[in-house]
N, C-alpha and C positions, 0 to 999 in steps of 0.2 A: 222568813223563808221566801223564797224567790218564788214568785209563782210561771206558771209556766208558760211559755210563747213571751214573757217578758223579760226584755235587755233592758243592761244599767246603761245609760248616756254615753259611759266612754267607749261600751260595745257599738252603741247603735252608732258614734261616731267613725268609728275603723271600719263599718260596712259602708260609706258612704263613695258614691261612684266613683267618686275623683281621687280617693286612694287606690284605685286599681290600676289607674295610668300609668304609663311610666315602667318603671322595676318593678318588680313585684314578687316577692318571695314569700311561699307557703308555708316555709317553718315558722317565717318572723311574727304569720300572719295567727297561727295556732297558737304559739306560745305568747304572743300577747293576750289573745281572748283567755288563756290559760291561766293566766297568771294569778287574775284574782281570786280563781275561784281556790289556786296553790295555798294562796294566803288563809281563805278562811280555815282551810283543813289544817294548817298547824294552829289551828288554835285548840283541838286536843291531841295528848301525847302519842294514843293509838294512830289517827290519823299523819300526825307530824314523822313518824316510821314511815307510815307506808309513802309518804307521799317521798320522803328521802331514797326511800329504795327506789322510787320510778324517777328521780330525777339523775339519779347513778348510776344506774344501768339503764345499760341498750333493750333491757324488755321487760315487760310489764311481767311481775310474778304476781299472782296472788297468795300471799301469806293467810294465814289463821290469827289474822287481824280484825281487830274492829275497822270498817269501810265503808263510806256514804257512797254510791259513783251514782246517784240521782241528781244530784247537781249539775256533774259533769253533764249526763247526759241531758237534762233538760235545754240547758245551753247552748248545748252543741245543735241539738236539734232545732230549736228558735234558730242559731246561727246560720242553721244548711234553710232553712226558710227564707230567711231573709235574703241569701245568696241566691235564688230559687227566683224571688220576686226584683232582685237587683238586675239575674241576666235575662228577664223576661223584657224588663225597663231597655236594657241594652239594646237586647233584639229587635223591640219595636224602633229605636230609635236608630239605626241599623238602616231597617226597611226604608225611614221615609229619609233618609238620607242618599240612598241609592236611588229611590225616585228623584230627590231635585236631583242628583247627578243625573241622571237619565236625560231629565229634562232639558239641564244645563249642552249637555253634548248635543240635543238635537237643535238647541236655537245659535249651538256654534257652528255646527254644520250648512246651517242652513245660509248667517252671517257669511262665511267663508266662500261657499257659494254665490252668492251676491256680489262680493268681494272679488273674485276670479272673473264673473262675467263682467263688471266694471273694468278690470287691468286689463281686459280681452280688448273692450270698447277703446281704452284709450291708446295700447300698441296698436291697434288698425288705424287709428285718427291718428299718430306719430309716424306711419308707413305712410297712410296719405298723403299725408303734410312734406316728410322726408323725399316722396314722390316729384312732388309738386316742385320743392328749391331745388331739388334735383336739374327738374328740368329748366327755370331761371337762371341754375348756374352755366349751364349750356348753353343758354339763351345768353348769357352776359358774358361769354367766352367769344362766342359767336362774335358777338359784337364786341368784345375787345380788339379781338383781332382784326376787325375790319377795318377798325378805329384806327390799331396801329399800323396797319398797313394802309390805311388813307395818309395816317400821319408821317409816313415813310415817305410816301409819294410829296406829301407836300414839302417836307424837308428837300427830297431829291430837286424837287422846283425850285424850291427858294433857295439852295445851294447855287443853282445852276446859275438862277437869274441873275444871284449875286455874283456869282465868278464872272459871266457875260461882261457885267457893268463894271465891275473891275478891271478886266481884260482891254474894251475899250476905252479907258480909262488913261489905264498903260500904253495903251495900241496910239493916245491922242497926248503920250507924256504928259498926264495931266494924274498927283500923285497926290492930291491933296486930303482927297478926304481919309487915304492910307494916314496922311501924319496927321490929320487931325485927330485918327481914333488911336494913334501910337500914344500921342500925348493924354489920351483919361487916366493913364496909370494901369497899375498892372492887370488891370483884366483888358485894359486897350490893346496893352504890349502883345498879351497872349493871344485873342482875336486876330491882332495882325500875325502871328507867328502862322498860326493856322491857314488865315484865309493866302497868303506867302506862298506858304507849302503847296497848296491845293493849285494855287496860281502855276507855281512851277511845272507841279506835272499836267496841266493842262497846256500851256505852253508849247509843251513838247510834243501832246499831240492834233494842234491847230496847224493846217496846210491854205493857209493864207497867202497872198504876194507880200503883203507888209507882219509877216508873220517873227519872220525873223530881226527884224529889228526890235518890233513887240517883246519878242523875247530876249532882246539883249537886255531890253532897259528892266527887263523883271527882273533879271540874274543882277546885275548893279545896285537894284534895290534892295536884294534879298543878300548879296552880298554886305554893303551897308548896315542892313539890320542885324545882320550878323557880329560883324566887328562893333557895332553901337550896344550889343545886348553882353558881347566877351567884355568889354572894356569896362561896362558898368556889373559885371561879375568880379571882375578882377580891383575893381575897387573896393564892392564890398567885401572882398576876400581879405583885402590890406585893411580895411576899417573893424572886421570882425563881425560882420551883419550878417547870423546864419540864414534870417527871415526873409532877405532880398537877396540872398546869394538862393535860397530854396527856390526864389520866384524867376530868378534868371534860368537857374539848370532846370524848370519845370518849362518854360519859352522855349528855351534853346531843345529842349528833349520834344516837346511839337512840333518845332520847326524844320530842324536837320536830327533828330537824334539825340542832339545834346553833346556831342563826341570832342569839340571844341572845348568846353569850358572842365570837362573829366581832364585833356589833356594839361591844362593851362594849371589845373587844381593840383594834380600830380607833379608836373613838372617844378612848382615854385614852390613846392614842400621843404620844406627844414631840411628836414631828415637827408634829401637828393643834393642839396647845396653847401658847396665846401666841404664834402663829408669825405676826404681821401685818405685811406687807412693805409698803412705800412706795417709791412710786420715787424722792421727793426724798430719801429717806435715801443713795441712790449717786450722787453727785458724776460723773456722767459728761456732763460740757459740750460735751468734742468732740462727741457722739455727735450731742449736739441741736442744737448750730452746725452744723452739715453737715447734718444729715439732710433738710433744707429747701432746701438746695441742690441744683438740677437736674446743676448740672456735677460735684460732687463724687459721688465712688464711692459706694454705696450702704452704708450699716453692716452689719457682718457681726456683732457681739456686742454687748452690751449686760451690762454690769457684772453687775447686779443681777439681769438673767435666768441669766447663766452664773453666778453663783452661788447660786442657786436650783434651775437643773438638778443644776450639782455634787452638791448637798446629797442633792436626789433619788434620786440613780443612786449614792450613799453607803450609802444608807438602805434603799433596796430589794437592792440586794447583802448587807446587816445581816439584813436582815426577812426574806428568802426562806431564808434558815439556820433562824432561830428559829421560822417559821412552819409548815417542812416537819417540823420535829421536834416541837412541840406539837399542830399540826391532824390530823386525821387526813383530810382535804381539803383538801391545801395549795395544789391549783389556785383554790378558789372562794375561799378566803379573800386570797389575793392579789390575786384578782381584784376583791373588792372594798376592799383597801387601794387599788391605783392608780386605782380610779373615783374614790374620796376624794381622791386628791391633784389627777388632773385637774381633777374638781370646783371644791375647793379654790383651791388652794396656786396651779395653772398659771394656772385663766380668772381669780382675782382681779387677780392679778401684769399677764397680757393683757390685762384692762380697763385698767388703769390704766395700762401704757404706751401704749396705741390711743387713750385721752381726749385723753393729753397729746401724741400727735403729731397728731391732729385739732386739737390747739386751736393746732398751731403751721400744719400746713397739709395739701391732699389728699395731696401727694405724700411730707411725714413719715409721717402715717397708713398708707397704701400699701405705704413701705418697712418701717414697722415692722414688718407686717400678713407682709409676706414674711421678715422678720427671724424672728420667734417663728415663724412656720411650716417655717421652714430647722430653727431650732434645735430643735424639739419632735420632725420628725421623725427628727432624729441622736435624741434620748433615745430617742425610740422603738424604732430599732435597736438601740440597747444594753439598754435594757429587755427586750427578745422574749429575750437570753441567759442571764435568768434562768428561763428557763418549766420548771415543777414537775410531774415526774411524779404521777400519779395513786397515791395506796397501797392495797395489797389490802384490802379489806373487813375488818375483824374478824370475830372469833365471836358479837359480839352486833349486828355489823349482818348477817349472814346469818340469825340468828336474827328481827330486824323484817321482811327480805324474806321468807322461810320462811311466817313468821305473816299477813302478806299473801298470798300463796298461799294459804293455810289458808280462810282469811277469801272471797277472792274465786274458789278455785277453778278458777282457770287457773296453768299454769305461766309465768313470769319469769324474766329473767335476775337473777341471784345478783350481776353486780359488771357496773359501766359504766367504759367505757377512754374518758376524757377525754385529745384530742389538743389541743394546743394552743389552749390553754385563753384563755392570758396574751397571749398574739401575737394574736389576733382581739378580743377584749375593746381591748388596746392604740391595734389600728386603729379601732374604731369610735368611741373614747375622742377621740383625734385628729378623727378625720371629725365626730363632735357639737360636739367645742371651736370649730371654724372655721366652721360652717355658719351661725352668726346672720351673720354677715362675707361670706360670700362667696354664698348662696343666691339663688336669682332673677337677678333685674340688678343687686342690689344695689354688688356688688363693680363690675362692666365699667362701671356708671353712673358709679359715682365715678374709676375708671381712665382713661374719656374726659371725666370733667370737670376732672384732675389736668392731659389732657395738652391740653384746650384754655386751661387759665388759663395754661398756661407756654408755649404757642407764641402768645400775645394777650401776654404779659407782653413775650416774647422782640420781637413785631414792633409794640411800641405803637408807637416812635418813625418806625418804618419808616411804620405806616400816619399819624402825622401828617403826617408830610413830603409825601406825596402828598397830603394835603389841602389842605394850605397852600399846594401850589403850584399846584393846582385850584382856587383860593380864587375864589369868582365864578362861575366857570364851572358851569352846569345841566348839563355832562355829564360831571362830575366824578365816575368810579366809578359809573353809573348802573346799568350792567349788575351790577357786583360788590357794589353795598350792597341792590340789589331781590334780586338772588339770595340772599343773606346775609340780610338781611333777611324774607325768606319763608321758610328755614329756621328761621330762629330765631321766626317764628311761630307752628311747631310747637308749640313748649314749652308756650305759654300756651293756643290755641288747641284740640288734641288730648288728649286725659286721656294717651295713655301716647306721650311725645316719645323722637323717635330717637337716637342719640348724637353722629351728626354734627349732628343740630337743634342739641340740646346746645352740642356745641362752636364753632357759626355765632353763638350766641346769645353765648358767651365771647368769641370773637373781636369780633363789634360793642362788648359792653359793654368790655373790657377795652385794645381797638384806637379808642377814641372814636370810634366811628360809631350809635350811640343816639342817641335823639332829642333826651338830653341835652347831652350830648360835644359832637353836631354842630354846637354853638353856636360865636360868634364866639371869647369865651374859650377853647376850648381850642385854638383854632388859635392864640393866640396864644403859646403854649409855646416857647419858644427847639428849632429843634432844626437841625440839623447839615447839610450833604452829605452827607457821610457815612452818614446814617441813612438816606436815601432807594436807596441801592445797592443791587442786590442783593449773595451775599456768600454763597462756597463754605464758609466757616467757620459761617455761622448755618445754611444746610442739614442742613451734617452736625451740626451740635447738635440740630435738630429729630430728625433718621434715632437720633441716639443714644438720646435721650430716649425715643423711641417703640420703639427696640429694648430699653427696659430696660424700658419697661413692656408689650410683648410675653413679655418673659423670664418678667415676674413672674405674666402670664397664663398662660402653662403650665405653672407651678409649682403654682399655686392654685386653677388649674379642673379639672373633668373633661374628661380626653383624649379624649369624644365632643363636650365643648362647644368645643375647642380652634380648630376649624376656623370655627365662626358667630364666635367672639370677635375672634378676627384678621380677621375679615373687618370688625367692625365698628369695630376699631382703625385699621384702613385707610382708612376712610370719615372719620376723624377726621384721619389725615397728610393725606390726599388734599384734603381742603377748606382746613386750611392750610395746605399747601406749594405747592399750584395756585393756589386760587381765592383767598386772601389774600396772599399771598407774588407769586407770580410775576406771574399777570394782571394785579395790581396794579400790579405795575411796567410790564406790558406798555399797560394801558391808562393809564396816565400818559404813559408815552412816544408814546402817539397824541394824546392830550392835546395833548402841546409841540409836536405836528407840526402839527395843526388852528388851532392859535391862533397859529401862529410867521406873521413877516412875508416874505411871498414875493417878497418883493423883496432880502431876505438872503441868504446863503448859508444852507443847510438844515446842520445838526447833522446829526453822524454820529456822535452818543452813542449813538442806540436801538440800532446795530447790537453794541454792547457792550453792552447787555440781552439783544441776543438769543444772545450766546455763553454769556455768566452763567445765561438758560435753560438753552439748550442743554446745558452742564456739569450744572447740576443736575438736569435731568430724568433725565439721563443716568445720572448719581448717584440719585437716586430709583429710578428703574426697576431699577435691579442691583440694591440691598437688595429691592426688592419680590420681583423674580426667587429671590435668594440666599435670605432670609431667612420671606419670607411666605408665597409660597406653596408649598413643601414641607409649611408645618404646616398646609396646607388638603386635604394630597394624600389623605387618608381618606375625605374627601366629595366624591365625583363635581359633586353639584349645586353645591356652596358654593364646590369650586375654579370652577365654570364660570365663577359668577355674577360671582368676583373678578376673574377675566379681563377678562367684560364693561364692570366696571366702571371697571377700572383704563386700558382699553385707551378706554371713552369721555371718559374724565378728561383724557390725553392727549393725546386729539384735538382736546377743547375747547383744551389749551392750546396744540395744535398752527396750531386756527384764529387763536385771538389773535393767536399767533407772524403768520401767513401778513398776517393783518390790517395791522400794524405795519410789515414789510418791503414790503408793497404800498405804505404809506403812506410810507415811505423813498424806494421808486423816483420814487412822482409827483413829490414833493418834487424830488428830485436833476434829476428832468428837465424838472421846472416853471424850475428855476433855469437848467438848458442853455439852455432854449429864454426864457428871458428874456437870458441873456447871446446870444444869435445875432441875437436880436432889434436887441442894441443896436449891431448891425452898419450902417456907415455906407453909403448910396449908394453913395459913389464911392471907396472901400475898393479895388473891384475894378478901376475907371478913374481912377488917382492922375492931378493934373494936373503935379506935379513929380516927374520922374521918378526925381530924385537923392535926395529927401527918402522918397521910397518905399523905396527901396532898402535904407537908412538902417536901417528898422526887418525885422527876423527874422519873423515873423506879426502878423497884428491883433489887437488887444485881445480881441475875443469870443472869438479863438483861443486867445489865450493864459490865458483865464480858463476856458473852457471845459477844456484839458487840464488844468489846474491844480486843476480840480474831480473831472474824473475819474482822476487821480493819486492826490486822497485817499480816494475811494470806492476807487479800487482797493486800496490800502494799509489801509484799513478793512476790505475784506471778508476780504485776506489772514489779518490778525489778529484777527478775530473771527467768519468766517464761515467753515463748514468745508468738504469733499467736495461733493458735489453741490448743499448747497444754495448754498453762494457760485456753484458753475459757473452754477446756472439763475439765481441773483439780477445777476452780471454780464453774461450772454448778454442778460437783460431789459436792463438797462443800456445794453448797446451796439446791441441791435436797436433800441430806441426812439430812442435817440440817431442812427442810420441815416436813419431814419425823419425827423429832424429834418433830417440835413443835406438829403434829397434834395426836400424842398421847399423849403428857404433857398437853394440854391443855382439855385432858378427865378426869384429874385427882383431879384438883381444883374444889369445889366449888369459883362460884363467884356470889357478892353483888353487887345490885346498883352501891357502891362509888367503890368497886372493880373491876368493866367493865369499869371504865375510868383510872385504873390504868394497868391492862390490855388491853386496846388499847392503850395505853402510851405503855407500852413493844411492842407489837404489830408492832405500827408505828415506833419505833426504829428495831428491826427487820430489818422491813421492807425497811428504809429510808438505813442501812448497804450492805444489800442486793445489793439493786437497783446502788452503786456504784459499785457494779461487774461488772454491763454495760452488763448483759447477758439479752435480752431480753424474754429466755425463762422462766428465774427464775423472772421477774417480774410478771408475770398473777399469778404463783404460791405464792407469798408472797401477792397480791392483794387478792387472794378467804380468803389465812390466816387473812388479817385484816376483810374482811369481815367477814369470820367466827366468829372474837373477836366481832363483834358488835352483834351476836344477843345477848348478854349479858346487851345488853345498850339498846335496841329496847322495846318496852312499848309491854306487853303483847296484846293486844287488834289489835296493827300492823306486830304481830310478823310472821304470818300467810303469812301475804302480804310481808313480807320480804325475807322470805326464798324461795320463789319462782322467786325472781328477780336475774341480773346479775349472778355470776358465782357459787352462792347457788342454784339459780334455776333448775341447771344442774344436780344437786343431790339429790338421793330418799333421800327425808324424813326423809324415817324410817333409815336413817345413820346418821342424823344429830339429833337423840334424844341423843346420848349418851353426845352430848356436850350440848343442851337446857338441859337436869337433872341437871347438875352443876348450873343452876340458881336457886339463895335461895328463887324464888319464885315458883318455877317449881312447887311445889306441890298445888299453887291454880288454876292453870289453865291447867292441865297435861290432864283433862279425855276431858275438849272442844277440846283443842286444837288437839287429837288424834284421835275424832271423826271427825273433820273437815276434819283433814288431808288424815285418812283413805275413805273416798268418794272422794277424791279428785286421790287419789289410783289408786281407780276401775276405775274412767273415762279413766285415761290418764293411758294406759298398759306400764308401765315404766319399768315391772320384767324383759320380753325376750330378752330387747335391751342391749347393753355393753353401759358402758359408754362414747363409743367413738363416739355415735347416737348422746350421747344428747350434751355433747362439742362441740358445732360447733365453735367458735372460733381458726383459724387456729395455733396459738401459744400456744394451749394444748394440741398438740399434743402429745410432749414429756411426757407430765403428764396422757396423760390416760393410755400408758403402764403400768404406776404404779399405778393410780387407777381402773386398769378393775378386780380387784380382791375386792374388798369394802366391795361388799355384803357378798364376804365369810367370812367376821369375825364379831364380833361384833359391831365394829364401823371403820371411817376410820381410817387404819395404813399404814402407808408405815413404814416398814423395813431397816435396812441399810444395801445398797448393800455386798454383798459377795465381788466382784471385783470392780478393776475399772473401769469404762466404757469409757474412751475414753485410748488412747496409746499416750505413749512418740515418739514422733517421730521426728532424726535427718536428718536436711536438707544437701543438697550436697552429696547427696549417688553414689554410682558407676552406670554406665549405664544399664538400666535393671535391673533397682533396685527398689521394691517399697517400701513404709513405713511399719515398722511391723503393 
């Protein structure tokens, strides 16, 4: 048995300090100490129970068991002891650990301290020190500068001395020790370049008596050295010595500039000698078969130009290598190589293709004119990536500046930092090449005389057709060749004519309306149907054409001209797409309406002009919208003006239009009202009543629907939204109009009131496909009005007072009750009735627009408020026409006419 406060080895092991470090878990810590003593209890059966029961369940029961728990607790107790004397160990060990930490922080504190007053000591010894060079470097500034402006002074002297002893030298033509220092080689050469220089401008201002001889014989010598230093330039240039060609252009550039041996270098180039280009040397046929053509694509290259560029852009990549390493200025010297070539090599090459597409036509010229200017400007971008830094000054061009100072006594800068040197020389190179071409109005004059020759080419046949078939007639285009003609006045009459003058002036000569043309011969030209159409495919060729030579406007002008030029391009479509094109057809087609026999059925061709308008204007105004005026939006005043103008263009052709479809109606209802006309007597009082029967409506009936079938089927197809709605409402209100005074004119019979509402309901049933709902109520009161014809005397009373009769005095509706062949048995009842019927209901003071209360007769009481005034109801057929042609897509601030 264990005795007690005594542990076995592997307890006293588990309490030892250094198993508490660390993890540490209290269960792990109890059931190891647990363990053995687990063991010896199963070594009897009573305790091997209980000790099962405590390690299965979560709490200790005590059973009526046999149970030692003296062990346990001996153990445990020794254990909590030792634990007792462990953290007692700790604590003290604890304390004197906190003391050296204690101690540790105060011998650091104190180190650190020491430490701060030493870096204190040594930044005030580094301010001192820093103090101190401070002031030596001031003191050695001081004295630089004294130095170098002692040393200025002495240079100034020893210049001087020397130029003196030279001068008299000169002054005694005595040149020797000049050649002697020419001959040490090239730092001799350069020496003499200099002291030369200096010579000259002193020269010029020494007021000597032997002053001027002095100075002849300098200019002789300086002359000499000049032509001795090109001539050994010019050799090395033929030997290929870049090293002594660098040493010459670096003398010559001290001396004079250097401007002589740039010249000389330039001039004897390859590239400048024997280079004479033709353009009949390059075989290129396509170019010039097409280029003259409007409908083919514009040419993009040109043989002989792109290999001429090639050559260029070869040659300047070659020459900016060998320039930058020979010149000592290899920006100016470049710069005047490519002035020589634009010169040159480009505007020769650009004359002579501009000759030959003028001599084929404006619009070759034109595109050439944009060709070379497309492609000059690509060189030009590849050219600007050559651009040549500037190289620092030598020892002997500081010494020319220096000596200038000396001489003038103000200080100068010693070296100039050229930027982009090659790149602005380039653009201006460019900009001079094209300005004989495009300057003034030169260029826009010939771009709108390009595009009236080929919109007068495009519509010659067109405008003969309508000649021809105005052939006779004094009002043949009157309005359109005085207009046209008074522009074209311009030209001759005015010193400086407008563009569209211009192009009115192409259009008469080229469209045969000259005073030559307009002879009998040239009408007598075979030309087509066809040619007289209008024609959505000749439109859009004109919009094309005038889009390509807008393009090549923006290309070639200045982007502050961009806005007047398109405006004046516009005045050029506008006159032939309106006033030659379209009116033309529109007044032609009034033309055929004036002269046509009205006793024919009228044509309803014009209404297919007015769609073919319509489509085109339509088409017109979206490229103007899309395309024109955006490139006017920089100019407040010039977009205004285009609006203005565009938007009165439109209107004129909007009048035409209205003119034309007025002219259509009268027509159509001139014919109505001839076939109603040709309505018989006794139509409405057949004498056979079987042979009446027989027939479906009357001839003026049936010819009348038949006419307005086609009209209606014509507006369908050719006339669109509102203006078919108002061109058919005219239609059928006139036509109203027409029946309610033909139908005062018959008598009618019994059997003749159902052949008469037979006409009637056809009418009617014609009408009502117009799909206008205002001309329905109106042809509804007409059939009614047909029925009092068929209504039984006795309910005739009661009739005329219901639906849309009821709305009408009376005394309007006797002139049609007389036409019945009974009217005279029942004439004196029926007027007594009516009249008391009068007096009650005061129907005289009100308009008719009281009693219509039906919202959809509206329209019709305008034309019935006048009734009473005549003797029965008439409507009239209008004077004008009441509703307007109006084309969609107008310019901004635009409204419908």
């Amino acid at each position: 048995m264990q005795h007690f406060g005594d542990l076995d080895p592997a307890t006293e092991e588990q309490l030892r300090i250094n198993n508490f470090e660390g993890k540490f878990d209290v269960k792990e810590f109890v059931g190891s100490i647990s363990e053995r003593l687990i063991t010896q209890s199963k070594a009897s059966p009573g305790r091997t129970r209980v000790c099962t029961l405590i390690l299965t369940m979560s709490h200790f029961f005590l059973l009526c068991l046999a149970f030692d728990p003296k062990p346990f607790i001996r153990t445990f107790e020794a254990v909590v002891d030792k634990l007792i004397s462990v953290r007692k160990d700790v604590q003290t060990k604890t304390e004197q650990m906190e003391k050296s930490v204690r101690v540790a922080e105060r011998e650091y504190s104190k180190k650190m301290a020491d430490l701060n007053r030493g870096f204190e000591a040594v930044g005030s010894s580094f301010s001192t020190m820093e103090s101190k060079m401070n002031d030596v470097g001031r003191t050695a500034v001081r004295i630089g500068e004294q130095l170098e402006s002692i040393h200025i002074e002495r240079q100034r002297a020893q210049a001087a001395h020397d130029l003196i002893n030279y001068y008299n030298q000169f002054s005694r033509g005595d040149t020797s020790r000049l050649d002697a220092l020419k001959k040490e080689g090239r730092e001799g050469r350069s020496q003499v370049a200099v002291i030369l220089r200096r010579l000259t401008t002193v020269a010029r201002e020494v007021d000597l008596p032997s002053a001027d001889k002095t100075r002849e014989t300098i200019d002789k010598y300086c002359e000499k050295f000049e032509k001795d230093m090109i001539y050994l330039f010019d050799r090395c240039y033929r030997k290929g010595d870049p090293k002594m060609m660098h040493h010459c252009a670096q003398t010559l550039l001290d001396f004079n500039g250097g401007a002589s041996c740039v010249q000389i270098y330039v001039n004897q180039h390859d590239f400048f000698m024997n280079k004479v280009r033709d353009t009949a040397n390059h075989n290129d046929d396509l170019l010039w078969n097409t280029v003259s053509k409007p409908d083919e694509s514009p040419p993009k290259t040109e043989s002989g130009l792109a290999e001429l560029f090639g050559e260029i852009r070869a040659t300047v990549a070659q020459e900016s290598q060998i320039v930058q390493a020979v010149f000592p200025n290899p920006p100016i010297v470049m710069q005047v190589f490519l002035q020589r070539v634009f010169a040159q090599s480009i505007q020769q090459y650009m004359e002579q293709l501009l000759t030959k597409g003028s001599s084929l036509s404006d619009l070759a010229y034109l595109r050439i004119l944009q060709l070379v200017h497309n492609q000059t400007s690509n060189l030009v971008e590849d050219l600007k990536a050559h651009e040549l830094p500037s190289l620092t000054p030598s020892k002997s061009s500081l010494e020319v500046t220096e000596f200038r100072r000396v001489l003038s006594g103000a200080l100068t800068a010693s070296g100039t930092s050229t930027t982009s040197v090659v790149s602005a020389m380039l653009e201006n190179a460019m900009a001079e090449l094209f300005v004989p071409y495009i300057e003034g109005q030169k260029y826009l004059d010939r771009e709108s005389k390009s595009l009236g020759e080929l919109y007068a080419g495009l519509l010659v046949n067109f405008t003969r057709y309508h000649m021809r078939m105005q052939k006779g007639k004094s009002s043949m285009f009157d309005r359109m060749v005085d207009r046209l003609g008074a522009a074209a006045a311009n030209t001759t009459t005015s010193g400086g004519s407008s563009t569209s003058a211009q192009a009115a002036a192409l259009i008469m000569r080229y469209g045969g309306i000259s005073s030559e043309r307009m002879q009998d011969k040239s009408l007598e030209d075979t030309v087509r149907e066809e040619d007289g159409l209008l024609s959505i495919d000749v439109a859009e060729k004109m919009l094309k054409w005038h889009a390509e030579a807008v393009g090549r406007c923006v290309e070639l002008t200045s982007q502050n001209d961009v806005p007047k030029n398109t405006f004046t391009l516009l005045r050029v479509l506008a006159e032939a797409i309106s006033a030659a094109y379209l009116e033309t057809a529109i007044d032609s087609a009034i033309a055929r309406l004036e002269i046509a026999d009205p006793k024919l059925e009228p044509s309803l061709q014009p209404l297919e002009v007015l769609r073919s308008v319509d489509l085109i204007c339509h088409l017109w105004q979206q490229y103007t919208n899309m395309a024109l005026f955006p490139l006017a939006a920089s100019s407040v005043t010039t977009r205004r003006e285009m609006t203005i103008f565009n938007n009165q263009t439109v209107s004129r052709t909007e009048g035409a239009a209205n003119t034309l479809i007025q002219r259509v109606t009268d027509a159509i209802i001139c014919w109505l009202s001839l076939q109603l006309s040709k309505q018989k007597k006794n139509d409405f009082k057949p004498r056979n009543d079987d042979l009446s029967f027989a027939r479906v409506n009357t001839e003026p009936c049936v010819a009348c629907c038949e006419m307005l079938e086609k009209v209606r089927d014509a507006a369908v197809q050719n006339v669109s939204g509102k203006n078919r709605e108002a061109f058919l409402t005219e239609i059928g209100v006139s036509f109203h109009s027409l029946l309610l005074d033909h139908l005062r004119k018959f008598p009618v019979s019994a059997t003749g009131g159902l052949m008469l509402a037979k006409d009637l309901k056809s009418y009617q049933d014609t009408v009502a496909s117009f799909n206008i709902p205002a001309l329905h109520e109106r042809f509804e009161f007409i059939r009614q009005l047909g029925n009092v014809f068929l209504v039984r005397p006795e309910i005739l009373k009661s009739y005329i007072t219901e639906n849309y009769l009821g709305r009408i005095d009376s005394a309007l509706l006797k002139p049609y009750l007389a036409q019945r062949s009974d009217w005279g048995q029942f004439e004196t009842r029926f007027n007594e009735n009516v009249d008391a019927e009068d007096v009650a209901t005061d129907i005289t003071s009100k308009g008719l627009k009281d009693r219509f209360k039906m919202a959809r007769l509206g329209m019709m009481v305008k034309d019935l408020e006048g009734l009473k005034l005549g003797e029965g109801i008439s409507m009239g057929i209008p004077s004008g026409f009441t509703g307007s042609f109006s084309i969609g897509g107008r310019g901004l601030n635009n409204n419908s006419a």
